[in-house]
Each structure stands twice: as C-alpha cells, then as structure tokens.
mmCIF entry with sequence, helices, sheets and N, C-alpha, C, O atoms, coordinates in Angstrom:
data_MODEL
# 
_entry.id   MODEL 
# 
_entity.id                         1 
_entity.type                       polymer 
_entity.pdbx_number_of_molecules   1 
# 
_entity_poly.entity_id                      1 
_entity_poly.type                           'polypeptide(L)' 
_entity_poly.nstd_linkage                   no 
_entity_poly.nstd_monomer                   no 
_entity_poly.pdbx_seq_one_letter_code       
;(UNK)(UNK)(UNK)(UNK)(UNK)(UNK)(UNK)(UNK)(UNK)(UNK)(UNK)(UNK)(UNK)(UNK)(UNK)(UNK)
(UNK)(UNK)(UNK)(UNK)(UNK)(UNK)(UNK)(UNK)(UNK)(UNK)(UNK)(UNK)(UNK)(UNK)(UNK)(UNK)
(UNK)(UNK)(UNK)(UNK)(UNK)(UNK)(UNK)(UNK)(UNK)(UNK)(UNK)(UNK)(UNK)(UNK)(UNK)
;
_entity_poly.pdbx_seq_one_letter_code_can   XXXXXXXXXXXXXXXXXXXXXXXXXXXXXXXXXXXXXXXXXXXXXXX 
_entity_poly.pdbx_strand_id                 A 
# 
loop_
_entity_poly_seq.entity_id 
_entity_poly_seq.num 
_entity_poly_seq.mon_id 
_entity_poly_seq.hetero 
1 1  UNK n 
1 2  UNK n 
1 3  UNK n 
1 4  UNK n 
1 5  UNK n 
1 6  UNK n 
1 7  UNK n 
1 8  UNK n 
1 9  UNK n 
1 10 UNK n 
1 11 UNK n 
1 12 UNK n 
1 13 UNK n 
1 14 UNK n 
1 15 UNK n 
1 16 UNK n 
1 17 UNK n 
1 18 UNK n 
1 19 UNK n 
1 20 UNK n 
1 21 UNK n 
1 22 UNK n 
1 23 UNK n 
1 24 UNK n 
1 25 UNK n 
1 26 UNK n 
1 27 UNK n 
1 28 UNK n 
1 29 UNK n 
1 30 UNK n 
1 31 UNK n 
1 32 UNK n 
1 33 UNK n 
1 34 UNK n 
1 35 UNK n 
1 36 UNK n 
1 37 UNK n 
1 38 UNK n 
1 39 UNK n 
1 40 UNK n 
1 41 UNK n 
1 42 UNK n 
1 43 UNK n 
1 44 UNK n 
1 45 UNK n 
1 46 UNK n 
1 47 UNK n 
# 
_struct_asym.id          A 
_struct_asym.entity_id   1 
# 
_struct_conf.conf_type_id            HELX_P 
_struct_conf.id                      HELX_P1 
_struct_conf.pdbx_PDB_helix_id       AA1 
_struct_conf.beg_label_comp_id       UNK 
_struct_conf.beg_label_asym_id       A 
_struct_conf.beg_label_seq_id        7 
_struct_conf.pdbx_beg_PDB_ins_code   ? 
_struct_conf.end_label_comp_id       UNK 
_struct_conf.end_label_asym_id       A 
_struct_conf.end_label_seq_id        9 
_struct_conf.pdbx_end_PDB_ins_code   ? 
_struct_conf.beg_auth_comp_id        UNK 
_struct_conf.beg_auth_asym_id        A 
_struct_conf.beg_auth_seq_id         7 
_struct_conf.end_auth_comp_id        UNK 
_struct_conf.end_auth_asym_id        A 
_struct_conf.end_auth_seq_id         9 
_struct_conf.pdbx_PDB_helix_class    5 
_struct_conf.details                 ? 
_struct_conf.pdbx_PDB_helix_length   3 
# 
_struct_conf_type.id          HELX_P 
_struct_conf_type.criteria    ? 
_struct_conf_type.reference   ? 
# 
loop_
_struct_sheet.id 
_struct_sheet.type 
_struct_sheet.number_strands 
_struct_sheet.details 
AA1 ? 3 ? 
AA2 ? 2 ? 
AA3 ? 2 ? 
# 
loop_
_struct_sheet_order.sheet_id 
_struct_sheet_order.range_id_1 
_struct_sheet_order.range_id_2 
_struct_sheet_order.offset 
_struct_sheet_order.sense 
AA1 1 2 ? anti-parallel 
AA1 2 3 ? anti-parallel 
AA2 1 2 ? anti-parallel 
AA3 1 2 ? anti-parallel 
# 
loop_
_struct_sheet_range.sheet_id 
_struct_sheet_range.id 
_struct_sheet_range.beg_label_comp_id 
_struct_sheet_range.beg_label_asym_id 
_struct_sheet_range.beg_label_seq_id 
_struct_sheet_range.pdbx_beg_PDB_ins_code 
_struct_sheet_range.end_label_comp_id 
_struct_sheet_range.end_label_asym_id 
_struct_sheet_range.end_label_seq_id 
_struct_sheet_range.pdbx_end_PDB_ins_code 
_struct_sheet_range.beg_auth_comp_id 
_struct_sheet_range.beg_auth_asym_id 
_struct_sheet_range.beg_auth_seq_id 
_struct_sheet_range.end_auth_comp_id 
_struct_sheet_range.end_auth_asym_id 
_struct_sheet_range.end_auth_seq_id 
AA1 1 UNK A 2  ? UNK A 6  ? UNK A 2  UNK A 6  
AA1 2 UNK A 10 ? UNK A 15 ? UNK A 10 UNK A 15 
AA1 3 UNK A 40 ? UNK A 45 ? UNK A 40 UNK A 45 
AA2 1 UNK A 18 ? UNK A 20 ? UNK A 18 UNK A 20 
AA2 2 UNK A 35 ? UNK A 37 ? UNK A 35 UNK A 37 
AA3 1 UNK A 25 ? UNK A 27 ? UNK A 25 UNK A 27 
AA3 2 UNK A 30 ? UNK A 32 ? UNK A 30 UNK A 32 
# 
loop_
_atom_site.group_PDB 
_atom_site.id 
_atom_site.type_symbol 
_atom_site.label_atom_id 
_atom_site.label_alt_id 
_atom_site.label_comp_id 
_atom_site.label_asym_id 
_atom_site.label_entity_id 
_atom_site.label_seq_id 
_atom_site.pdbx_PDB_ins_code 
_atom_site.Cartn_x 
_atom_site.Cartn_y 
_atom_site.Cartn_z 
_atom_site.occupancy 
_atom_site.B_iso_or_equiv 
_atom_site.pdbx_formal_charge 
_atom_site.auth_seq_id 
_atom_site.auth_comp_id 
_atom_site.auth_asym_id 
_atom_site.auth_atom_id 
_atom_site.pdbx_PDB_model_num 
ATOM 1   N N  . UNK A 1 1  ? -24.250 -5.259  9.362   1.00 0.00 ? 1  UNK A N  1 
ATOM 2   C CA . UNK A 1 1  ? -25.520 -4.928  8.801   1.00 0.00 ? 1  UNK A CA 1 
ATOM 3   C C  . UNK A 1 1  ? -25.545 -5.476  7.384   1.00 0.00 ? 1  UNK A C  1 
ATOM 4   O O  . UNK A 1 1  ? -24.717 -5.295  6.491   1.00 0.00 ? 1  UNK A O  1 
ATOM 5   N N  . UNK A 1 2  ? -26.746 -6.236  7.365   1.00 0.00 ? 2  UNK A N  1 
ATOM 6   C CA . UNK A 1 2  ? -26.919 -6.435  5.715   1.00 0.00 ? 2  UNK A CA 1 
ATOM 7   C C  . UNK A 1 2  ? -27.939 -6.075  5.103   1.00 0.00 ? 2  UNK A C  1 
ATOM 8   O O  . UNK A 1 2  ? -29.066 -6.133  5.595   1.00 0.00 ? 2  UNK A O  1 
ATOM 9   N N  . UNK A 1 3  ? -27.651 -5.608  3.821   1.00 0.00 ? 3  UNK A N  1 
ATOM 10  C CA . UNK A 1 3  ? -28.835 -5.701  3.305   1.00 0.00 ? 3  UNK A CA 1 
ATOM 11  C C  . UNK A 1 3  ? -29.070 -6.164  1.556   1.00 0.00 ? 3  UNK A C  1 
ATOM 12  O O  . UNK A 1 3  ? -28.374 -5.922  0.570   1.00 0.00 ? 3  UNK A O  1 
ATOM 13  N N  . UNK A 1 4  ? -30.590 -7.053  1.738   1.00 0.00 ? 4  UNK A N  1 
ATOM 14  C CA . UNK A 1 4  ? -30.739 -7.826  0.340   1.00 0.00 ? 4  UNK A CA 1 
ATOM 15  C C  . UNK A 1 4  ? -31.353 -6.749  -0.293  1.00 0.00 ? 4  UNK A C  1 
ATOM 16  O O  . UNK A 1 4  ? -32.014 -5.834  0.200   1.00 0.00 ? 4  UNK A O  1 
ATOM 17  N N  . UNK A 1 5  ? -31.069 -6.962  -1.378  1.00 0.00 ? 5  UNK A N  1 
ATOM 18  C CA . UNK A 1 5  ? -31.587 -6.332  -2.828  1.00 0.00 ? 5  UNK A CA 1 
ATOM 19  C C  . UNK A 1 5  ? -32.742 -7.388  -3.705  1.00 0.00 ? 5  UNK A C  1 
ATOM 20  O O  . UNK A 1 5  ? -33.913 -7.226  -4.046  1.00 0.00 ? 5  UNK A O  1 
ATOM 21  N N  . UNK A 1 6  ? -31.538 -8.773  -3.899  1.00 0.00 ? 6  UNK A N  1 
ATOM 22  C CA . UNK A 1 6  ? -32.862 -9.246  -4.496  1.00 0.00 ? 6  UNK A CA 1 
ATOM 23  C C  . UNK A 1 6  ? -32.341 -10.610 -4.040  1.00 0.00 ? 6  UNK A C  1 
ATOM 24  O O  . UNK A 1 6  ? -31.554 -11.219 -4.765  1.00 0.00 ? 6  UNK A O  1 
ATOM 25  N N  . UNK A 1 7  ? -32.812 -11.205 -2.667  1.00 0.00 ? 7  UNK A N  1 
ATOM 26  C CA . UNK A 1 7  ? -32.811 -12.106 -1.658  1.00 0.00 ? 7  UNK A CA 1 
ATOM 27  C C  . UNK A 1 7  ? -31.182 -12.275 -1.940  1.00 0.00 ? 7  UNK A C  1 
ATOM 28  O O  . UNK A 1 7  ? -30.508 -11.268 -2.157  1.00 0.00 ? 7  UNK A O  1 
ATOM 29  N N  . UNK A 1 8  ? -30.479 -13.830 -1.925  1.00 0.00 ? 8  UNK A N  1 
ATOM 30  C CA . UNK A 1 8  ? -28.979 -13.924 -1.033  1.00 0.00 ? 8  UNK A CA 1 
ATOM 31  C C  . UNK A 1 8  ? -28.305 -13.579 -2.768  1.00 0.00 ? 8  UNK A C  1 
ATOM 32  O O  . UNK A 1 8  ? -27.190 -14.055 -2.978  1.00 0.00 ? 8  UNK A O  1 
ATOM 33  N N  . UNK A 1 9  ? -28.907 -12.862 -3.821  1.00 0.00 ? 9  UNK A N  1 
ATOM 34  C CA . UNK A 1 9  ? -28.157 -13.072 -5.254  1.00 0.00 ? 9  UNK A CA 1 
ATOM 35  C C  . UNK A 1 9  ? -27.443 -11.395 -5.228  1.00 0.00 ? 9  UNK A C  1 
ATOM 36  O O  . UNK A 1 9  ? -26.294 -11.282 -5.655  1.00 0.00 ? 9  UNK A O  1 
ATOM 37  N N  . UNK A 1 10 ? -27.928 -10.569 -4.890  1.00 0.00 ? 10 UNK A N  1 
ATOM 38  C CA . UNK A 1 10 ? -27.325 -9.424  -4.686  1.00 0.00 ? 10 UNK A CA 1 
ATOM 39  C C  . UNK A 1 10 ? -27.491 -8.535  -3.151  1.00 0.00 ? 10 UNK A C  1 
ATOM 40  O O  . UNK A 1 10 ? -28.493 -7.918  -2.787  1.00 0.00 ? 10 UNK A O  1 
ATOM 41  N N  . UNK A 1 11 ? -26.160 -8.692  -2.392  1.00 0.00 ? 11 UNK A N  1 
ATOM 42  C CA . UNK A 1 11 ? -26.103 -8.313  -1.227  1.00 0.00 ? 11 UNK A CA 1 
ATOM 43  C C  . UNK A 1 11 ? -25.443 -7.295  -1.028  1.00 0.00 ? 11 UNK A C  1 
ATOM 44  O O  . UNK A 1 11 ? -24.474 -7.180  -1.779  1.00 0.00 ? 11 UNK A O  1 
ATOM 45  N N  . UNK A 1 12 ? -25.648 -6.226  -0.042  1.00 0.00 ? 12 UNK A N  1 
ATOM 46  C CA . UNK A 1 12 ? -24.491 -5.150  0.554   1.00 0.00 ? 12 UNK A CA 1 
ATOM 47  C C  . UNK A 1 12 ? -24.624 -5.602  1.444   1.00 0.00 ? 12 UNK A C  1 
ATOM 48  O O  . UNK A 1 12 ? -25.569 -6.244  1.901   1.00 0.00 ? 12 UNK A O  1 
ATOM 49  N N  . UNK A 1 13 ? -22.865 -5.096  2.168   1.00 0.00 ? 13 UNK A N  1 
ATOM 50  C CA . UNK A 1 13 ? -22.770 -5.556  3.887   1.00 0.00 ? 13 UNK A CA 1 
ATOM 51  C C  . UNK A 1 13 ? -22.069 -4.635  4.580   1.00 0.00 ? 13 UNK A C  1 
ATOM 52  O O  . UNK A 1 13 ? -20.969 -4.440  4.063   1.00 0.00 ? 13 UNK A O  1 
ATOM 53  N N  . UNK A 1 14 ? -22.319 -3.846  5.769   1.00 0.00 ? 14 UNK A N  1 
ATOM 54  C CA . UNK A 1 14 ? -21.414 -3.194  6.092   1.00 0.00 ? 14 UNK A CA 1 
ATOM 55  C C  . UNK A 1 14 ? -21.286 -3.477  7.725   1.00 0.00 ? 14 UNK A C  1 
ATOM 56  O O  . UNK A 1 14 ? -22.161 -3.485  8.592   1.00 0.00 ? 14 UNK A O  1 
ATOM 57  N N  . UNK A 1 15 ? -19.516 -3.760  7.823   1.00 0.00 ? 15 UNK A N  1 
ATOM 58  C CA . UNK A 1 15 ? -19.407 -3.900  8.858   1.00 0.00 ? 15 UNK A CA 1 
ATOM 59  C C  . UNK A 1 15 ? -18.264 -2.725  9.776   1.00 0.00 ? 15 UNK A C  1 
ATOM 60  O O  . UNK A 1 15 ? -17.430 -2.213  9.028   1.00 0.00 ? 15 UNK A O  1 
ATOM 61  N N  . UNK A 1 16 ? -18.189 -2.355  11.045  1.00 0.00 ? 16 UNK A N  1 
ATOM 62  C CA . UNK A 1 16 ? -17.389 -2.072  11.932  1.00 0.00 ? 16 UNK A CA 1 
ATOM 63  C C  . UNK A 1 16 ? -16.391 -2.944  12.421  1.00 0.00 ? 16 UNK A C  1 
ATOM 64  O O  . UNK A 1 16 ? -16.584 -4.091  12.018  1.00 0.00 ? 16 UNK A O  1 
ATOM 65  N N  . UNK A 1 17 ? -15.181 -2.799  13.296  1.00 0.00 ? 17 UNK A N  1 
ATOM 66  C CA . UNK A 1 17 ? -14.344 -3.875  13.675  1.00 0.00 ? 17 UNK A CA 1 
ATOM 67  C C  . UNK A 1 17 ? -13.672 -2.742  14.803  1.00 0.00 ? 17 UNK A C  1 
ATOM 68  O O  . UNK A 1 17 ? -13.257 -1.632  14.472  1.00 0.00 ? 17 UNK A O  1 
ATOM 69  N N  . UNK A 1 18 ? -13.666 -3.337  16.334  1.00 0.00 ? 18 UNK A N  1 
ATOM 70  C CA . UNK A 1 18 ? -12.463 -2.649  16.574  1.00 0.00 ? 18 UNK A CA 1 
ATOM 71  C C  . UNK A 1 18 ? -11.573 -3.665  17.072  1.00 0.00 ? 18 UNK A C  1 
ATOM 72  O O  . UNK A 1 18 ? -11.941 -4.706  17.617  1.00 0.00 ? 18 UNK A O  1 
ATOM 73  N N  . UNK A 1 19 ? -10.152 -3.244  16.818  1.00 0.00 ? 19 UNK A N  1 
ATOM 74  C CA . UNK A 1 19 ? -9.508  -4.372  17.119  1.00 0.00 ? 19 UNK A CA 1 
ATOM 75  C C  . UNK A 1 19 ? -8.216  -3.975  18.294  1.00 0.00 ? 19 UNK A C  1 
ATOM 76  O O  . UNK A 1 19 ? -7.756  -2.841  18.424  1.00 0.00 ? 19 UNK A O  1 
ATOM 77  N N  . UNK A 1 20 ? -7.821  -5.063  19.003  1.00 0.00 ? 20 UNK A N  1 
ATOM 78  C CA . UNK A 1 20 ? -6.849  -4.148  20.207  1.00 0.00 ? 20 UNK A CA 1 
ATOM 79  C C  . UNK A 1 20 ? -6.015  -5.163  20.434  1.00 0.00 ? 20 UNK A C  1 
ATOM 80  O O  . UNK A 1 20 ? -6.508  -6.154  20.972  1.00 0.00 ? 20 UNK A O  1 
ATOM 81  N N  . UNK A 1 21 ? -4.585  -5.180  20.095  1.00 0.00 ? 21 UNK A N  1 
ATOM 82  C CA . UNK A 1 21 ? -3.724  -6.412  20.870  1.00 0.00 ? 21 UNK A CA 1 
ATOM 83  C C  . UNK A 1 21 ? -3.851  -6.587  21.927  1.00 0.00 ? 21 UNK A C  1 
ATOM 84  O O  . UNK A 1 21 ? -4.132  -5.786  22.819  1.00 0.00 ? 21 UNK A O  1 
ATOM 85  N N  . UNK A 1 22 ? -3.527  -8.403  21.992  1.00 0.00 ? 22 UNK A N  1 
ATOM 86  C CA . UNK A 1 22 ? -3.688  -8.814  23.660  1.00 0.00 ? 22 UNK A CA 1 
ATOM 87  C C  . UNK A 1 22 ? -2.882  -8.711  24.517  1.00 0.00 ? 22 UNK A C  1 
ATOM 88  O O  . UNK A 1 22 ? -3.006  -8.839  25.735  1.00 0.00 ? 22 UNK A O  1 
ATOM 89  N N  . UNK A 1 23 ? -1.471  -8.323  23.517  1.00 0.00 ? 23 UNK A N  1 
ATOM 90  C CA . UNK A 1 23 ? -0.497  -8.100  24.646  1.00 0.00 ? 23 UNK A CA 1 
ATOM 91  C C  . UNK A 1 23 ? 0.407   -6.548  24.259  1.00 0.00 ? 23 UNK A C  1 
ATOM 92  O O  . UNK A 1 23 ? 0.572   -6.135  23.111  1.00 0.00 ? 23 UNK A O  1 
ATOM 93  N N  . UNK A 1 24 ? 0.823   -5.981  25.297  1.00 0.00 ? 24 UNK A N  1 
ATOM 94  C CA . UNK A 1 24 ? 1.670   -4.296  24.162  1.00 0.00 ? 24 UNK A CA 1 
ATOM 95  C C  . UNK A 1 24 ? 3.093   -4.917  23.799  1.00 0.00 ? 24 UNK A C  1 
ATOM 96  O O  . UNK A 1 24 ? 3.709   -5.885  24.242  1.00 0.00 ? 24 UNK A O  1 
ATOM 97  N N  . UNK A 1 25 ? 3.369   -3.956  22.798  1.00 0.00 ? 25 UNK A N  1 
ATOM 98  C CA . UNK A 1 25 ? 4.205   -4.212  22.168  1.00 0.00 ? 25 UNK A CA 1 
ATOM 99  C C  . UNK A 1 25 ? 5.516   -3.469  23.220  1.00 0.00 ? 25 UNK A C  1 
ATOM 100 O O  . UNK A 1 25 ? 5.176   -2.581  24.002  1.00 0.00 ? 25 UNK A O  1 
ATOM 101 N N  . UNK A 1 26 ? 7.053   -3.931  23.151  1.00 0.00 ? 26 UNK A N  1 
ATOM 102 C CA . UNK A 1 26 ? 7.646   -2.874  23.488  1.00 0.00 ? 26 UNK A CA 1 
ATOM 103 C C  . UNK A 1 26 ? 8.631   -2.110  22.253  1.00 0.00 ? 26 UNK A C  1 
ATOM 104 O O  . UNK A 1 26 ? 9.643   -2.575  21.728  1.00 0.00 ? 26 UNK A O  1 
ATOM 105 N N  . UNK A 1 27 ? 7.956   -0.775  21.992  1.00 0.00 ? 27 UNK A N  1 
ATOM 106 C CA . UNK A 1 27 ? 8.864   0.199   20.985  1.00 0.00 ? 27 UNK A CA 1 
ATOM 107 C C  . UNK A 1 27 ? 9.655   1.168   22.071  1.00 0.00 ? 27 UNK A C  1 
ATOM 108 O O  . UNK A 1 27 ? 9.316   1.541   23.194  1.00 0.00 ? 27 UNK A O  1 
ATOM 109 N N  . UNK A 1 28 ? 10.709  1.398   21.378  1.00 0.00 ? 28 UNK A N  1 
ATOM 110 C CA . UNK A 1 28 ? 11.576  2.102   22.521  1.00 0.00 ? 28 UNK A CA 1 
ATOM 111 C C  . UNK A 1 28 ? 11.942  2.219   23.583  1.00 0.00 ? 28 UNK A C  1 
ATOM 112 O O  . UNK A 1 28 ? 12.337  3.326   23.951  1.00 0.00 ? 28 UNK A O  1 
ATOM 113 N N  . UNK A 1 29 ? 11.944  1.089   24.483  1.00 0.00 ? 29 UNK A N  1 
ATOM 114 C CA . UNK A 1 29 ? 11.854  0.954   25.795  1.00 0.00 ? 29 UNK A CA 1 
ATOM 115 C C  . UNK A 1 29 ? 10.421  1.269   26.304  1.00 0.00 ? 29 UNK A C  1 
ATOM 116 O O  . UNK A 1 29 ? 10.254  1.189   27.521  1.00 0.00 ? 29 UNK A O  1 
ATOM 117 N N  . UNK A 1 30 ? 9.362   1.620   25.521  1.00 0.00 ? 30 UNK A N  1 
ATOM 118 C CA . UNK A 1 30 ? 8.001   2.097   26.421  1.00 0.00 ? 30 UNK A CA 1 
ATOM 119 C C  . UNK A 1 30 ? 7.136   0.751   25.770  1.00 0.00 ? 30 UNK A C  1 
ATOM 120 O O  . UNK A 1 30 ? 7.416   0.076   24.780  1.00 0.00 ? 30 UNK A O  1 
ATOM 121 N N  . UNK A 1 31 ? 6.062   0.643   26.654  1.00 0.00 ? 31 UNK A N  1 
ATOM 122 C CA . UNK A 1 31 ? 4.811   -0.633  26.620  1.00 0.00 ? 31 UNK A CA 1 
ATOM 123 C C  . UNK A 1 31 ? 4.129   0.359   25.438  1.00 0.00 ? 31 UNK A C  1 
ATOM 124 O O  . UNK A 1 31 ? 4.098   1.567   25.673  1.00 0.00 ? 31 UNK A O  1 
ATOM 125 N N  . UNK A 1 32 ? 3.716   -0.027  24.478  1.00 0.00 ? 32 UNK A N  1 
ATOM 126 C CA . UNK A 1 32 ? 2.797   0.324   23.823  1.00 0.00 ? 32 UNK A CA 1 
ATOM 127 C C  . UNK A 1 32 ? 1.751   -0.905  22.803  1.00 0.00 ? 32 UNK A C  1 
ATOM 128 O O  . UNK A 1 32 ? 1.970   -1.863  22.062  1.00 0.00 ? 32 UNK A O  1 
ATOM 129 N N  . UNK A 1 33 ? 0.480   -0.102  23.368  1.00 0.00 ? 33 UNK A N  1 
ATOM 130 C CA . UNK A 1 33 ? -0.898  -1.227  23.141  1.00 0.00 ? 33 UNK A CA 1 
ATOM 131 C C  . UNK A 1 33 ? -0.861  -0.624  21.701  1.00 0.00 ? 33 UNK A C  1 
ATOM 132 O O  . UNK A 1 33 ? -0.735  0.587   21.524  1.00 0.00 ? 33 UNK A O  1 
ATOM 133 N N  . UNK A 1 34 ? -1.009  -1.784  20.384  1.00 0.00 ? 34 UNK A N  1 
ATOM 134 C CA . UNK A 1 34 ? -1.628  -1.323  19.219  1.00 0.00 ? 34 UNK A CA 1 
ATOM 135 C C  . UNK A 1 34 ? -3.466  -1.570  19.067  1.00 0.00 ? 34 UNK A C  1 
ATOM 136 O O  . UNK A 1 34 ? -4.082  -2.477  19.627  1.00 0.00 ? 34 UNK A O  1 
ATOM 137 N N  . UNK A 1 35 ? -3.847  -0.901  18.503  1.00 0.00 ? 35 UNK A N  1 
ATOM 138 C CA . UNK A 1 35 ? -5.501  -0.961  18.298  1.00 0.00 ? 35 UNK A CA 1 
ATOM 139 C C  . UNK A 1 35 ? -5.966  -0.326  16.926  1.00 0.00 ? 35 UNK A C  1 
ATOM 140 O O  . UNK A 1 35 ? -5.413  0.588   16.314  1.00 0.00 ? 35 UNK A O  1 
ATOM 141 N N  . UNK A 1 36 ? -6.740  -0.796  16.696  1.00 0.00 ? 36 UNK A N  1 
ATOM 142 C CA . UNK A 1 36 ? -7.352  -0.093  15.307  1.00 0.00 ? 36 UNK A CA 1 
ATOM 143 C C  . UNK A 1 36 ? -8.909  -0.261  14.973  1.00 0.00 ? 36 UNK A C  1 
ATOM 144 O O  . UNK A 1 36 ? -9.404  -1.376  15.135  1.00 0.00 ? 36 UNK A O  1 
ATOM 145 N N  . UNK A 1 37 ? -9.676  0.758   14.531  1.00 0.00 ? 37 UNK A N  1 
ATOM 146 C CA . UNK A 1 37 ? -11.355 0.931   13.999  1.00 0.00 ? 37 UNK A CA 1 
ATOM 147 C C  . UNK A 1 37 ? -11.397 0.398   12.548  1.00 0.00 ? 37 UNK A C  1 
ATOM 148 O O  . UNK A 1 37 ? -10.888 1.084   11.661  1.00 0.00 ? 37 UNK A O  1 
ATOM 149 N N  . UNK A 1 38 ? -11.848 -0.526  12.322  1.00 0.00 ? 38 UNK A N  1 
ATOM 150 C CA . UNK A 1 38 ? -11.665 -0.914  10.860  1.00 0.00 ? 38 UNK A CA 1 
ATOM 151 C C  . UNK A 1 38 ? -13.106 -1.583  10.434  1.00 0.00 ? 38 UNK A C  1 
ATOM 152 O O  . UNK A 1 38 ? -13.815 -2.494  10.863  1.00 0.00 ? 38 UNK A O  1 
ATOM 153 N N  . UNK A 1 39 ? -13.159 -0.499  9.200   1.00 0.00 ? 39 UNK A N  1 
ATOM 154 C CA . UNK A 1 39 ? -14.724 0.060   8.284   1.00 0.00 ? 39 UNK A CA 1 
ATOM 155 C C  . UNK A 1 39 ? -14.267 -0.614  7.393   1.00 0.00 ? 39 UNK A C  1 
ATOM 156 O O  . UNK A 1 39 ? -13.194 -0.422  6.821   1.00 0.00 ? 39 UNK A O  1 
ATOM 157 N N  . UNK A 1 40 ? -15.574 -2.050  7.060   1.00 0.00 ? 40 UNK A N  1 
ATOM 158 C CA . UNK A 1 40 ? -15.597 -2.746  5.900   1.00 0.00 ? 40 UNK A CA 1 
ATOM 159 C C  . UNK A 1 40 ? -16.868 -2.874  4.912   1.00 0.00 ? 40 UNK A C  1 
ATOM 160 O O  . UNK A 1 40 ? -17.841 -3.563  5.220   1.00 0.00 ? 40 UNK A O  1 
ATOM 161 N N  . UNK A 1 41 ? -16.757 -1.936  3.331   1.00 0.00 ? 41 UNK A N  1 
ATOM 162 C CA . UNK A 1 41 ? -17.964 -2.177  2.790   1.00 0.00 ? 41 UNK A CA 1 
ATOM 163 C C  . UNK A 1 41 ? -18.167 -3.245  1.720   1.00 0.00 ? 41 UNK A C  1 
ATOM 164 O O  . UNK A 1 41 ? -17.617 -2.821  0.703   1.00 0.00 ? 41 UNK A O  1 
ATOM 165 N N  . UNK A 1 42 ? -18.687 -4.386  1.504   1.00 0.00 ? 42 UNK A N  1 
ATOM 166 C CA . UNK A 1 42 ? -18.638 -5.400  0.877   1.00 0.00 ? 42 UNK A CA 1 
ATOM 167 C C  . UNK A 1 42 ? -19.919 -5.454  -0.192  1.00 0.00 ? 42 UNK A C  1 
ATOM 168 O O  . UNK A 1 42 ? -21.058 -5.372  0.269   1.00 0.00 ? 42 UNK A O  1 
ATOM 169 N N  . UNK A 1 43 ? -19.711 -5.593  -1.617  1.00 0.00 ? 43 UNK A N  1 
ATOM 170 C CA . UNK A 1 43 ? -21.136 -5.645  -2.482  1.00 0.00 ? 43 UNK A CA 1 
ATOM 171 C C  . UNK A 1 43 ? -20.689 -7.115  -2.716  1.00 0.00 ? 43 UNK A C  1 
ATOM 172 O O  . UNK A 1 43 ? -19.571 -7.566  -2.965  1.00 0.00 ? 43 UNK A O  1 
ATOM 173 N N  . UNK A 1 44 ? -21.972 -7.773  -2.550  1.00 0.00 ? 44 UNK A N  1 
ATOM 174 C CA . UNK A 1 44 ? -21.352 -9.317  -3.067  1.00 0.00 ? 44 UNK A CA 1 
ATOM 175 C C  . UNK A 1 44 ? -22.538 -9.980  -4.239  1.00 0.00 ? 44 UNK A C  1 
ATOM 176 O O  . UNK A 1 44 ? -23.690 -9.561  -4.130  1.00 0.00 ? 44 UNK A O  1 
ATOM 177 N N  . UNK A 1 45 ? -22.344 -10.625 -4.932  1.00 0.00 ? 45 UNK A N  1 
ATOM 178 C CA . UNK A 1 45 ? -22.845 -10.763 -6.441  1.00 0.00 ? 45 UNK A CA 1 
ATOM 179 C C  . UNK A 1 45 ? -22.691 -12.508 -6.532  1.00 0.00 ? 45 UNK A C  1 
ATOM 180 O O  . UNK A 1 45 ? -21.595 -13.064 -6.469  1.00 0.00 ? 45 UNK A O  1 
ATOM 181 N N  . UNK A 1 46 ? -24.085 -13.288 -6.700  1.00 0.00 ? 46 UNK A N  1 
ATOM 182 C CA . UNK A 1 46 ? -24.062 -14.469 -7.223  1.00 0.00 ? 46 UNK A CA 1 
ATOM 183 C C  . UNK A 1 46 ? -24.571 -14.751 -8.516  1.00 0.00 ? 46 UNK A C  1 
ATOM 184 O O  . UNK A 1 46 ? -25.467 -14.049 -8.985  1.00 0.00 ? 46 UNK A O  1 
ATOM 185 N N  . UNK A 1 47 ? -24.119 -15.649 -9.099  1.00 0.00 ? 47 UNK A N  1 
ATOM 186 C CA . UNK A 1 47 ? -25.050 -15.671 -11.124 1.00 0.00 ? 47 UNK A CA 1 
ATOM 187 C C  . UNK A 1 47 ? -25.155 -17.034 -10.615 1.00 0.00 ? 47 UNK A C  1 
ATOM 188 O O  . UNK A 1 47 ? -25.685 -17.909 -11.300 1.00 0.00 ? 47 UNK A O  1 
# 
C-alpha cells in the first residue's frame, strides 16, 4: 500500500510479506519448515 503526500517527493509505504522455505530444514533429526510474517513500514523523502 502506498500512499502520496505530496505526489512521488514524500511517500509512505506499507507492506506485508509472508515468507516460507522451499525446502525444511533438518534440526535434530526432525524435518522442520522455517516461515516468517514480515511487517515493513517505509517513509521515503526526495529533495
């Protein structure tokens, strides 16, 4: 999601991510899948 303030010179952005390996890992003798929800808020600023 974005949004302008004052057209592309001052922006907020906020994004979601989920992310999931393609393959599992093995810890301890067991298959285990890593995955993670990852919240990104970005202010971005041009002069």
């Amino acid at each position: 999601m974005n949004y302008y303030i004052h057209g592309h010179n001052n922006k907020l952005q906020l994004a979601w991510q989920h992310w999931r390996a393609e393959a599992p890992q093995r810890i301890n003798n067991k298959d285990r899948r890593s995955d993670a929800d990852i919240v990104r808020l970005q202010w971005q600023l041009n002069f």
